[in-house]
N, C-alpha and C positions, 0 to 999 in steps of 0.2 A: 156620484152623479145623481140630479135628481130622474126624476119618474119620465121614459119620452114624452112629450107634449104630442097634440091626436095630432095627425098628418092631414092637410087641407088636399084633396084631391078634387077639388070644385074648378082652381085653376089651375093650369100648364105650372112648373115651376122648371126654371133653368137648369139645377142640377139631375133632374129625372129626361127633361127634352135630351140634355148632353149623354145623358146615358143610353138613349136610343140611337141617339145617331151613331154612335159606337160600338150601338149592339147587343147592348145590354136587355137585362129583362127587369130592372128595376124601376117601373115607370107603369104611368095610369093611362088609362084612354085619351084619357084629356089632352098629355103630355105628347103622346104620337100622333094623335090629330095635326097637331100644332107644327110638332116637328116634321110631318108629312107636308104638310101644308109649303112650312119653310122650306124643305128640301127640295120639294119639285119647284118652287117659283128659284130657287138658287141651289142647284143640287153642288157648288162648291163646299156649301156647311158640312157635310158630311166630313169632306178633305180639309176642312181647317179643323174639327176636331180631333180628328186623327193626327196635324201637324204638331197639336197643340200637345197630345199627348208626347210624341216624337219630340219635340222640344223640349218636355220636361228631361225625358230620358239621358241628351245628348248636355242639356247643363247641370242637371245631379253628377253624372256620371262624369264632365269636365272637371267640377268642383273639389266632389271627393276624389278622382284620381290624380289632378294637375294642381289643386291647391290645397288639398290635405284637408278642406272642411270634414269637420266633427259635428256640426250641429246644422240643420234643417230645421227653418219655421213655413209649414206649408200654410198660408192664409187662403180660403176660400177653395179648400181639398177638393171637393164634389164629392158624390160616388164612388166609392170603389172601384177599381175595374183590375186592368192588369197590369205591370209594370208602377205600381204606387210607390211616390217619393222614397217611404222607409224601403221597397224591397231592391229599388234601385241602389239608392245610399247603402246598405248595410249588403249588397252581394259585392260592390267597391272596398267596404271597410265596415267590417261586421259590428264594430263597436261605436257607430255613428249615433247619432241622436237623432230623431224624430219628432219634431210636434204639430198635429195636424192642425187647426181649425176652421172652425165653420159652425153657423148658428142655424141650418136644417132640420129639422126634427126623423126626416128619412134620412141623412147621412149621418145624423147622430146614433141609429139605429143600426145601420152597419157599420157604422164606426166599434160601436161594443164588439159586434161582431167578429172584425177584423182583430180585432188586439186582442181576441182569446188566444192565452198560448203563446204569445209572442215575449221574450225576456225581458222581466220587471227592469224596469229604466230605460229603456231602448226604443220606446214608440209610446206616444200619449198625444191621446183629443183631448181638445178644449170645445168647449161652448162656450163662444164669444162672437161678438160683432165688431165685421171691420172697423163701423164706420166710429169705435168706442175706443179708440186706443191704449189711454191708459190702464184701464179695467184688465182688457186682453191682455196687456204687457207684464202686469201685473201675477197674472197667472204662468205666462211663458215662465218668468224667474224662475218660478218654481220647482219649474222642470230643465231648464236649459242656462251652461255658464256663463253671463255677460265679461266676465274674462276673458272670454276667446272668442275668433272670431264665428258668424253665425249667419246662415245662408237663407235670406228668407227669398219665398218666392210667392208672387201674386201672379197666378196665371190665368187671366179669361174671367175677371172678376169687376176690377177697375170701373167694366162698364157699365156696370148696375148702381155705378155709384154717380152724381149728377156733376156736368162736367161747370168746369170755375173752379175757383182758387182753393176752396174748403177743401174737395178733394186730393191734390196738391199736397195742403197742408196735413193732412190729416196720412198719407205716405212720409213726407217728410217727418212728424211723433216716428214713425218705427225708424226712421233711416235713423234720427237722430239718436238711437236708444241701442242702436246697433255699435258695437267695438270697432276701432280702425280694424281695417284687414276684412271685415264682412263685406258681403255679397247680397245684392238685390235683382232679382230678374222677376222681368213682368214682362206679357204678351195681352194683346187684346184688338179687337176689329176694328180697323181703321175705313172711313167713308173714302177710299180710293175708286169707288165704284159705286155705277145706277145698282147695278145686281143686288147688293150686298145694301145698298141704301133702301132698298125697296123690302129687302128681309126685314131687317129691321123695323119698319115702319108693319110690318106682317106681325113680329114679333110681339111689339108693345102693344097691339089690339089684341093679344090673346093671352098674353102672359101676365102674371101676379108682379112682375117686378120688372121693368123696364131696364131696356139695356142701351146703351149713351155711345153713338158712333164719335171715336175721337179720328181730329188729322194726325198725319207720322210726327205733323210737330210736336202736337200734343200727347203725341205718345213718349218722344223725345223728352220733354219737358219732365218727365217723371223719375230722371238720370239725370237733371243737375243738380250740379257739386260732388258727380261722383266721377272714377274713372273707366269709362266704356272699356270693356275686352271688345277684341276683334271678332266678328265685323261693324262691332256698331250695332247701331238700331236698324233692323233689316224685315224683311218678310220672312217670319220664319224658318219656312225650309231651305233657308240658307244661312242661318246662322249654326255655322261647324256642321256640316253634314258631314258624314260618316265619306272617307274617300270614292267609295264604291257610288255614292248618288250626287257626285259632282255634275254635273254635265246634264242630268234625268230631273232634276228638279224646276219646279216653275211659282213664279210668283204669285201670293195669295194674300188675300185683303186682313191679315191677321200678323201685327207688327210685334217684336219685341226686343228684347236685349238682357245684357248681366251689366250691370254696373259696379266695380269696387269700393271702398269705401276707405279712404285714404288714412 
């Protein structure tokens, strides 16, 4: 790898706001201003961050125990925090594969971090950019077998990317580069709401990289030509809750799904 590039802490950056609202301590003034800001005009953010985490949990942990996935591509990882993709995958099936990325210069920074120690072959960062596919994909080979199938997941990302057909297309490069039998889940914040429309508009006045409210169609749209697992495209904390939060859970302006890949 080369040398980290300097870290801009002049603005907010999404992966450091998400690590506050979570609790984290990996984040600048700038970054909790902004998230404070977001927070009290819509203190749901907090709760769709935390779903979003809880969501990864429940379809890692669906994948590797209900369909035997062996290989994780986590696009647009964030931060570290607790419960990360490899620790979930490899406490299901220790010999799962991992690869993270993200083009962050502060998650690239704990990323070294995190993978001290961890068994050679079994978890690896890239530095790459979503929005570059073939480059990325390019790399993944490297590490992970296009023989079999491969579980990628874009969670809470999508929307930093401008909405229209580019983006679309540029999901469809990995779907298509994906074996039958793989898996694609994605989550991100749907405009079902003033609340959450008026964040956002908060948002983009303070942050380095703009974040794109889609509708559930348009969340939909990012799972054609594949086969939805049940329930579909949903508010997250309902897609497979855990028996125990059937009933306790309520819906939240942060949509997603698993799609197969025939």
């Amino acid at each position: 790898m080369t040398d980290t590039p300097p870290i801009d802490t002049s603005a907010a950056h999404s992966a450091r706001v998400w690590n506050y609202w979570l609790g984290g301590k990996d984040n600048y003034p700038v970054d909790r201003e902004l998230g404070a800001q977001i927070e009290q005009a819509f203190p749901e953010i907090v709760e769709i961050a935390r779903a979003e985490r809880e969501f990864l949990i429940r379809v890692v942990t669906h994948l590797a125990r209900d369909h035997g996935v062996r290989q994780f591509l986590d696009i647009g990882t964030g931060l570290p925090t607790v419960n990360n993709t490899h620790e979930v995958a490899q406490s299901v099936a220790p010999d799962a594969r991992v690869v993270y990325v993200d083009n962050d210069p502060m998650v690239l920074a704990h990323a070294r971090a995190l993978l001290t120690g961890v068994a050679p072959g079994s978890t690896h960062y890239i530095d790459a950019d979503l929005g570059e596919p073939e480059p990325l994909l390019a790399q993944v080979r490297e590490r992970l077998d296009f023989g079999q199938p491969i579980a990628l997941t874009i969670l809470g990302t999508l929307g930093h990317q401008p909405i229209g057909e580019r983006t679309y297309e540029i999901v469809r490069v990995y779907q298509d580069a994906l074996p039958s039998g793989s898996f694609f889940a994605m989550c991100d914040s749907t405009n079902t709401g003033q609340a959450i429309i008026e964040a956002s508009e908060a948002w983009n006045e303070g942050a380095a990289v703009p974040y794109h409210l889609r509708s559930v169609r348009e969340i939909e749209a990012f799972f054609d030509g594949l086969e939805l697992l049940e329930p579909g495209v949903c508010s997250i904390p309902f897609w497979r809750p855990d028996p125990a939060e059937v009933g306790v859970r309520r819906e939240i302006a942060q949509y997603g799904g698993v799609g197969r890949k025939p």
